[in-house]
N, C-alpha and C positions, 0 to 999 in steps of 0.2 A: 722476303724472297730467298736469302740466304738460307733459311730453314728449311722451307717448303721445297727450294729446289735445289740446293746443296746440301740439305742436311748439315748445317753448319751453324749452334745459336750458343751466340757470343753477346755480351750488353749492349752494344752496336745494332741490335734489332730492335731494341726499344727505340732508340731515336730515329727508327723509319718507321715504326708506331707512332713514334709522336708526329711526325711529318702528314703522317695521315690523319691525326686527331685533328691539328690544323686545320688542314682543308677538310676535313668534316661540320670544323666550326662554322667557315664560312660556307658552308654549301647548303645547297636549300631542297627537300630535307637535307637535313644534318646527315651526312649518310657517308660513307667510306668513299674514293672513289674507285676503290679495287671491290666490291662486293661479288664475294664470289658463294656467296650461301652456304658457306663453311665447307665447301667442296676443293680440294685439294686436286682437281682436275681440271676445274672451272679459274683455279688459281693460275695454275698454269698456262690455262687459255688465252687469259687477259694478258700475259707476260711475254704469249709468242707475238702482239702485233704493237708497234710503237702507238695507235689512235685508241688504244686500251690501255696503257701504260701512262699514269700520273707522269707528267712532264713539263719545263718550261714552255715545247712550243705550242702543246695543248689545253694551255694556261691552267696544266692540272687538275684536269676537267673537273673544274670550280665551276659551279653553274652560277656564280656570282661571280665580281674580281676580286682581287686580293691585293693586298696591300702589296706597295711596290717594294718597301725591305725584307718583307716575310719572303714574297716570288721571287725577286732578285739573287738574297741574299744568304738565307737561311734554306728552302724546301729544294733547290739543287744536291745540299749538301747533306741534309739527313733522308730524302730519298733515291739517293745516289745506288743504284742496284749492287754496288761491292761496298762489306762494311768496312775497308780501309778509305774510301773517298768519303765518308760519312764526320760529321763535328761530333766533338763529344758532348758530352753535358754541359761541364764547364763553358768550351767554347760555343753551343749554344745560348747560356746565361750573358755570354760576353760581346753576340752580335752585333749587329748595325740595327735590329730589329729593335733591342729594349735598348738602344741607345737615343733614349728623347724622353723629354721633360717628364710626360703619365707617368713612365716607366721609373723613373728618377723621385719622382714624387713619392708612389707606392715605396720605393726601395726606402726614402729617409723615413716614412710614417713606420715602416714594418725596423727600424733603427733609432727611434725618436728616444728612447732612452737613457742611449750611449753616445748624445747629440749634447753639447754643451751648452749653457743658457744663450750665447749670444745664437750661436748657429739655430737653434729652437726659434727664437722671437725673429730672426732675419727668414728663417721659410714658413711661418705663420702668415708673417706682411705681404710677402708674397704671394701664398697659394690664391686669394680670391680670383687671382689674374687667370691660373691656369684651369679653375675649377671646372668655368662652362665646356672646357675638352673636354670632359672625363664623360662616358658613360654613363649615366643616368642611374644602371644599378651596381653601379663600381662607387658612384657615391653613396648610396645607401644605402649597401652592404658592407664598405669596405672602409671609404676613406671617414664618414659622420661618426662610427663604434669609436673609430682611432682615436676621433679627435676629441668626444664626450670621455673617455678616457682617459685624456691628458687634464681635465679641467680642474683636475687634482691640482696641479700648481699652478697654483693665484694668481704668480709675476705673468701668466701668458691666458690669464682667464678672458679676457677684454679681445688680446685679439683672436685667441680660439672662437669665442662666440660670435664676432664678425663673421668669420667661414663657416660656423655653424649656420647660421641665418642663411649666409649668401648658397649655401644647401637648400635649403628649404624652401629658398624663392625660385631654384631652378629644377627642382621635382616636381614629376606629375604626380606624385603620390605625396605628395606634402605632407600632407592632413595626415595618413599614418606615420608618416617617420617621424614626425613633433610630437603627434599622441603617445608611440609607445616608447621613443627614444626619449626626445629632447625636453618636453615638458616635467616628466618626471626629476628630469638633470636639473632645472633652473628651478627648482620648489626646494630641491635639498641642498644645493649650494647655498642660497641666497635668503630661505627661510632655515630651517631644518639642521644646517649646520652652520649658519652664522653667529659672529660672535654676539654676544648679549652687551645689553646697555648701549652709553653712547659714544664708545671711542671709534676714531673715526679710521677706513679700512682702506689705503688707497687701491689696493688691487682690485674692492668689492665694489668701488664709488665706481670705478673703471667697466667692470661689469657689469655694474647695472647701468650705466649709461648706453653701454648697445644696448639690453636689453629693450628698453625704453625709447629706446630709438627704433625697435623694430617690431615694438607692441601691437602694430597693427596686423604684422604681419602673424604672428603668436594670437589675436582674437580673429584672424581670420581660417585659423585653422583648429579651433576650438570650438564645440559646443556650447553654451550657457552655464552648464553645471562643470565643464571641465574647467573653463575660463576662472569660476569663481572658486571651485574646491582647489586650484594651481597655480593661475596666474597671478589671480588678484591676491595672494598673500605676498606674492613680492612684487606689485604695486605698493600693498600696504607699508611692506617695509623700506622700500626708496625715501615715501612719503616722511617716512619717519627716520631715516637718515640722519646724522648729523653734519652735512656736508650740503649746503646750500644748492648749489649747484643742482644736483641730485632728488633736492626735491622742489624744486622748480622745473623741473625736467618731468618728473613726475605727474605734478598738478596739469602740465599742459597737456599731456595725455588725456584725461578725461572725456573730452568729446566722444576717444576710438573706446572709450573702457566703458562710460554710461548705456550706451544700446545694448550688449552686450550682457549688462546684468538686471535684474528685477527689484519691484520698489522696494522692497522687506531688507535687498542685501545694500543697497543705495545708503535707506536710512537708517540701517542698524551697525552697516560694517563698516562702510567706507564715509561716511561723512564725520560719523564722531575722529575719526584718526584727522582729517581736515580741519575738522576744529578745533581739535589738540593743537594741533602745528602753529596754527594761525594763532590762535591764543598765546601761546609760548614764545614764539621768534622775536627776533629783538632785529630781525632784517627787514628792513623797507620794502626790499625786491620779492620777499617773501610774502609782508605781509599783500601788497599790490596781488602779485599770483594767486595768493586765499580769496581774495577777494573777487577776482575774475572766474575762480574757479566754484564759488556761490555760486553765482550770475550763472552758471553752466548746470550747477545744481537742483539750481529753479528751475530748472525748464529752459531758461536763456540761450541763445547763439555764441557763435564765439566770437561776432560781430558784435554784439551788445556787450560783451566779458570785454572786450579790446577797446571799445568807444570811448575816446575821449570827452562826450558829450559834446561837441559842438556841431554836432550835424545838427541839431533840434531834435523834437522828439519825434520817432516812428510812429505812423499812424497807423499803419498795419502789421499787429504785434504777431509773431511767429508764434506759431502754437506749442504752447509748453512738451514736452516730450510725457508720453504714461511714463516714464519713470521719472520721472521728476519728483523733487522734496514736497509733502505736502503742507498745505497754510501752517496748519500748527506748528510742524518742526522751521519752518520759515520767519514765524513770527515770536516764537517764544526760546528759537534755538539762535540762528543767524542775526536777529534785530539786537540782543543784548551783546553780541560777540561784537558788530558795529559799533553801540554805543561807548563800549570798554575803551574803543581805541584812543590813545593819548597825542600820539602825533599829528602836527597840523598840516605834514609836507602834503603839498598838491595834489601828488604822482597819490597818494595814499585815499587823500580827498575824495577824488575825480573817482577810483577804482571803489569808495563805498558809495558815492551817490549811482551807478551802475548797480551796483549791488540793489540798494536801498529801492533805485527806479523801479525794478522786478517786481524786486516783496510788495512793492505798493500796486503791482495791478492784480497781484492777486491777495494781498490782507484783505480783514473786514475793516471800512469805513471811519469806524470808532477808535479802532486800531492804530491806520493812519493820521488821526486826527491828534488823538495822544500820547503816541511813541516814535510814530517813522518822521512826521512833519519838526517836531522839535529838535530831534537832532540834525537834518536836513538845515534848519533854521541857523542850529549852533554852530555846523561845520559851516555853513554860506559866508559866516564871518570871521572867520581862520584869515589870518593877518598876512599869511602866505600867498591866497589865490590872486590872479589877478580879474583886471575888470570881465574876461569871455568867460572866465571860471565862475564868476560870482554870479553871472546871467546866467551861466546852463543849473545853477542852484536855483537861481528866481525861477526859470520855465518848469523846473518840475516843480517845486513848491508850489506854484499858481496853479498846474495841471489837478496835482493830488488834491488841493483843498477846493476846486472846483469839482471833482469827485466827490469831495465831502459832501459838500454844499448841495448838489444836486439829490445825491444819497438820501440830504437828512431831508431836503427839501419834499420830495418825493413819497418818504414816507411821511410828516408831517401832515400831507395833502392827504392820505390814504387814510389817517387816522380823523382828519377833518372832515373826510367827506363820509365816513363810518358815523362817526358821531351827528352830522347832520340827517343824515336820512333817520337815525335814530329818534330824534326829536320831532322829524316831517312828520313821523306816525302819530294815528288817531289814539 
């Protein structure tokens, strides 16, 4: 107004442009509320009566409300009609309005630089709290770039990627901001630029343990082909860790990672790295987890992967999953990785005769009869188990060679009764 009706334009008009930008923001349309259709008469018009004039007691004809430090605090002062009653820039940066946490938040991320390691990882821990405030596209514009940004330094990788996730669970738009941002982020970190061989990374072990923790969340905003061309390579490489932890953390993932991908990438990609592991470890608790994690392989539950065997045996076997491993790779892959094993502890025991149970409902017969039942036999008298242990060896050994038994019985009779009709003839 100073211009328009003083002829008077001093810097001090911008920030009764901005006062109006404001209440444009919140107004519905978005729209001035001095609209004068760039008429300089029509400007004046609005200015001779106070119920045309943006005001506090006309709640700044916001045809929504307004937040009560902008109204309060701030749109008094920069649409104040003389520009000496008006803030300046500065003192509008300095208000009551950006005095609160968002505001505080955006200012240390747009400073994160110049932020020293402790003050870094102390508003890392912190931000999940403030996240669900913020604007929906203030985090996926604004604060997600910042913080896929920082994941340059390792020492704060773990808890960057906590707040990255806890983004992604509270977007409506998920599914694009992990496609085009975050997926791309955790393939080059964790594959692509990780270190080679086996020394062990604690800032990376640390990383992939969110990861991994929040794998569900990462396959449920993936396709098939993105899951497997992105994530599953760092699945693959947890698995292959040298940090125990890490890939036990790993292998129980499976359940969320097997639907997810197709039999070809099952048995060709992700089982041999499973059987590496398992073959190689010199850990109990590992070799247990390989072993449960067959059992999942097959087709199996994570009820039957977890079974102690002392329920008895299920009579209503859950249907193998289509992607499941098939006979072959079951009986000529998994049955020798069994056999190898040297340990007689229980916990080891118990997790291959679960294993072993599977393979046996789906081997062939003969199979059973000369590979799975012997070692079945061998391990029953492992000097370790006790007497409920030695019985849930007897109930499937009795099971499976009563499969046998009826198997060979069965066709025996079919070849008898071929051969008799053949001699009935004239």
């Amino acid at each position: 107004p100073d211009f328009v009706m003083d002829n008077n334009l001093t810097p001090s008009a911008d920030m009764y442009s901005l006062g109006l930008l404001a209440i444009a923001l919140y107004n519905s349309p978005h729209k001035s509320p001095l609209d004068s259709h760039g008429s300089v008469s029509s400007y004046k018009r609005l200015f001779s009566s106070g119920s045309t004039t943006p005001s506090a007691s006309n709640g700044f004809l916001s045809s929504r409300p307004l937040p009560k430090d902008l109204s309060s605090h701030v749109l008094p002062r920069l649409i104040a009609r003389r520009p000496a009653q008006r803030m300046t820039a500065r003192e509008f940066q300095e208000s009551e309005y950006f005095d609160n946490v968002l505001v505080s938040t955006i200012r240390f991320l747009d400073s994160f630089p110049a932020k020293t390691p402790n003050e870094k990882s102390q508003f890392m821990r912190g931000l999940h709290k403030v996240l669900p405030s913020f604007p929906k596209s203030v985090m996926e514009k604004k604060i997600l770039p910042a913080l896929l940004e920082e994941l340059k330094d390792r020492d704060l990788l773990s808890l960057i990627l906590q707040n990255v996730f806890k983004i992604i669970d509270l977007l409506p738009s998920a599914r694009r901001a992990f496609g085009d941002k975050v997926r791309p982020a955790l393939k080059e970190i964790f594959v692509v630029n990780a270190k080679q061989g086996q020394e062990k990374d604690p800032a990376r072990d640390a990383g992939l343990m969110v990861f991994l923790e929040n794998l569900s969340l990462a396959a449920d905003n993936s396709s098939g082909k993105e899951f497997k061309d992105d994530i599953l390579p760092v699945i693959l490489a947890a698995i292959e860790c040298p940090t125990p932890s890490i890939i036990d953390a790993a292998l129980r993932t499976l359940p969320s990672v097997l639907p997810v991908l197709d039999f070809s990438t099952i048995k060709n990609e992700l089982f041999p790295v499973v059987a590496t592991v398992f073959s190689k470890t010199n850990s109990l608790a590992i070799k247990v987890r390989g072993l449960q994690a067959f059992v999942i392989l097959c087709g199996g539950s994570t009820d039957a992967a977890a079974d102690d065997g002392l329920n008895g045996l299920i009579e209503n076997k859950k249907a193998s999953s289509s992607s499941a491993l098939d006979k072959y790779t079951m009986q000529e892959k998994i049955v020798p990785l069994i056999k190898a094993i040297k340990t007689k502890e229980p916990a080891v025991m118990m997790a291959a005769l679960n294993a072993l149970r599977i393979v046996g409902e789906n081997a062939d017969a003969d199979f059973v009869a000369m590979d799975i039942l012997p070692i079945l036999w061998s391990m029953s008298l492992g000097p370790l188990l006790d007497l409920r242990q030695f019985q849930t060896f007897m109930e499937l050994i009795k099971t499976l060679s009563r499969r046998v038994e009826d198997e060979q019985t069965k066709k025996l009779q079919e070849l008898s009764g071929t051969a008799n009709a053949g001699t009935a003839r004239p």
